[in-house]
C-alpha positions as CSV (number, residue, x, y, z in Angstrom):
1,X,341.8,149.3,-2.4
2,X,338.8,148.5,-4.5
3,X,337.2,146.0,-1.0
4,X,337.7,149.6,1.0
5,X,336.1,151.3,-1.1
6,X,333.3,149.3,-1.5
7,X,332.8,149.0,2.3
8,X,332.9,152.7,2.2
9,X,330.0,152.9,-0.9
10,X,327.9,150.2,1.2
11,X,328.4,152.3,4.9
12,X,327.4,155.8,3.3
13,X,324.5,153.9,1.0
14,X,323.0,152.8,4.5
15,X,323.9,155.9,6.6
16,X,321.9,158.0,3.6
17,X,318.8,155.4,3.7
18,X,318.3,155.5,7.4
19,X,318.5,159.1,7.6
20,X,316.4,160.3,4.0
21,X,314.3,157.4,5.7
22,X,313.9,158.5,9.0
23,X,311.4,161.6,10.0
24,X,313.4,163.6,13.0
25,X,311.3,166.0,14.1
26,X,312.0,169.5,13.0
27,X,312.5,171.7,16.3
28,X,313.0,175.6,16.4
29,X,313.7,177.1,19.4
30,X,313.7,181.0,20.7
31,X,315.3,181.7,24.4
32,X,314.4,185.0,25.9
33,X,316.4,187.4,28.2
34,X,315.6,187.5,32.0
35,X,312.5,189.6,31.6
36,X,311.1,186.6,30.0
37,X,308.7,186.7,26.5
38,X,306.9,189.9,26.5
39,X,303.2,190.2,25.7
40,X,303.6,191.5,22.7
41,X,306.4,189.7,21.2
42,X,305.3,187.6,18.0
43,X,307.5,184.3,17.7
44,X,308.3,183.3,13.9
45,X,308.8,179.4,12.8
46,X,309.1,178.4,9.3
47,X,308.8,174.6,9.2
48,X,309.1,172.4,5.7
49,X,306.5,170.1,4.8
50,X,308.1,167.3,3.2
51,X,305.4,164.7,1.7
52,X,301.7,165.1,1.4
53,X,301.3,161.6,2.3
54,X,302.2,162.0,5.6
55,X,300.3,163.2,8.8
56,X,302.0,166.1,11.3
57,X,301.7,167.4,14.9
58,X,302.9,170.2,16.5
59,X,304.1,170.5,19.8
60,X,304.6,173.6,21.9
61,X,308.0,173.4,24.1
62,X,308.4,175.5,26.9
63,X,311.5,176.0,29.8
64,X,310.5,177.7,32.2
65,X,311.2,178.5,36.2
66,X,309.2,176.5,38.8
67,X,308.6,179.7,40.4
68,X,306.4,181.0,37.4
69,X,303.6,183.0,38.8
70,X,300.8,181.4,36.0
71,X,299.4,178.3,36.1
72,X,298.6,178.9,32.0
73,X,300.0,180.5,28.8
74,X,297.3,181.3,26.7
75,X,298.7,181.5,23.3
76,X,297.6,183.4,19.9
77,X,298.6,181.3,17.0
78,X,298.3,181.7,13.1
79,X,299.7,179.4,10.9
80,X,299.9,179.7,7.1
81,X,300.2,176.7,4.8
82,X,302.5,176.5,1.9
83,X,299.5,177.4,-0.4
84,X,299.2,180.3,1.4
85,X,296.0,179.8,3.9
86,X,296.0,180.8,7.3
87,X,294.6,179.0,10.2
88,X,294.0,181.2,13.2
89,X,293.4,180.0,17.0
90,X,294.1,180.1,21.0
91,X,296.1,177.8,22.6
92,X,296.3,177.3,26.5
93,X,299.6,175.4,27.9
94,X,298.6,174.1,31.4
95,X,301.8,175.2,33.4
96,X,300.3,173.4,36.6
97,X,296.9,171.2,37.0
98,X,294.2,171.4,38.8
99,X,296.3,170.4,42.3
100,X,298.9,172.9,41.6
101,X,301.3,170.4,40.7
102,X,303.9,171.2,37.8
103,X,303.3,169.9,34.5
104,X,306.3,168.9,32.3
105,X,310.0,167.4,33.9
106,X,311.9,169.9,36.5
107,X,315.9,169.1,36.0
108,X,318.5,171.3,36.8
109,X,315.9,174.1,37.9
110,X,314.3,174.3,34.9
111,X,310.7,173.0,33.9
112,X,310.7,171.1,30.3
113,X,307.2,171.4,29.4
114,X,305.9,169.5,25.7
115,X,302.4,169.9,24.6
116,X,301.1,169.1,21.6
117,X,299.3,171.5,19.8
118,X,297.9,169.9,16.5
119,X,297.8,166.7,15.7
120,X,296.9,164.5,12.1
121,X,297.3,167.5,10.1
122,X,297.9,166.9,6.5
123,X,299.2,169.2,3.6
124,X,297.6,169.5,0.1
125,X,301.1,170.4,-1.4
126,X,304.7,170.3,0.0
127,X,306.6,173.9,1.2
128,X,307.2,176.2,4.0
129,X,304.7,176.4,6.9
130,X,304.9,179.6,8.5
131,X,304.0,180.0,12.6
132,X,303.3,182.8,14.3
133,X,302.9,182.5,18.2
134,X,302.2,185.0,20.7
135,X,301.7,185.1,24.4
136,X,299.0,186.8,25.4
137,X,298.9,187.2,29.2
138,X,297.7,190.5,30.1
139,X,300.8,191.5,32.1
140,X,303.8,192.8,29.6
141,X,306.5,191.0,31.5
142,X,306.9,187.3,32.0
143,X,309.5,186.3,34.2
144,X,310.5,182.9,34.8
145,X,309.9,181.9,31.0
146,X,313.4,180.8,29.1
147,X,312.7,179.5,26.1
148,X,309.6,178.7,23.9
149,X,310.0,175.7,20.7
150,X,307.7,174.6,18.1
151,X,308.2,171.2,17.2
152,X,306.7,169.3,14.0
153,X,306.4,165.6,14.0
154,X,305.8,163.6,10.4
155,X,304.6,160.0,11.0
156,X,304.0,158.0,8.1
157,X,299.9,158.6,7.2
């Protein structure tokens, strides 16, 4: 009894290292209905930061039809850091290049498109980030858009 226990102590020891240890990225995802994300829809993402010592990015995911009439999403995004600064800027998300070509991997009928956004940011303190992203093509509908994720990365700094 006291060996299976033991085993057990050692297993859940190393499952709780690898995971405290390991930095998954921290994904939040919004779908939209068939009408796609409308212009003036503001997308809310509260992220934690975990350690000052490390650096993030920030991807922008986006599913979308192949039959999308843009070639680019400009985006409006402000992002407030746990200390309660904002950030403010536009972001374009290249749907197709130059060629007309799709960017991103089309499976299933469905384009998975991830760009990153921000790269080697760092924190003064640990918290909540707060995202706010909106679409700003001039047309109010978007069609063809599914789903739009922020994703924050933490790699070691």
């Amino acid at each position: 009894m006291v060996k299976h226990n033991s085993i057990f102590i050692v297993i859940l020891s190393t499952f709780l290292l690898i995971s405290c240890g390991n930095n998954q990225p921290q994904i939040i995802s919004k779908n939209f209905p068939e009408t796609g994300w409308h212009r003036f829809d503001k997308l809310s993402f509260d992220m934690q930061i975990a350690s000052v010592k490390n650096n993030y990015s920030i991807s922008a995911i986006i599913k979308h039809s192949p039959d999308l009439e843009y070639d680019r999403i400009p985006l409006h995004i402000i992002m407030t850091y746990p200390s309660g600064e904002e950030r403010i800027w536009e972001q374009i998300i290249k749907i197709r290049d130059k060629d007309g070509n799709l960017n991103g991997v089309l499976k299933d009928g469905v384009v998975d498109l991830e760009v990153v956004i921000r790269s080697k940011l760092t924190f003064n303190e640990t918290g909540k980030i707060k995202l706010l992203v909106e679409q700003i093509i001039p047309k109010y509908d978007t069609p063809g858009i599914f789903s739009f994720a922020l994703k924050l990365t933490s790699e070691k700094g």
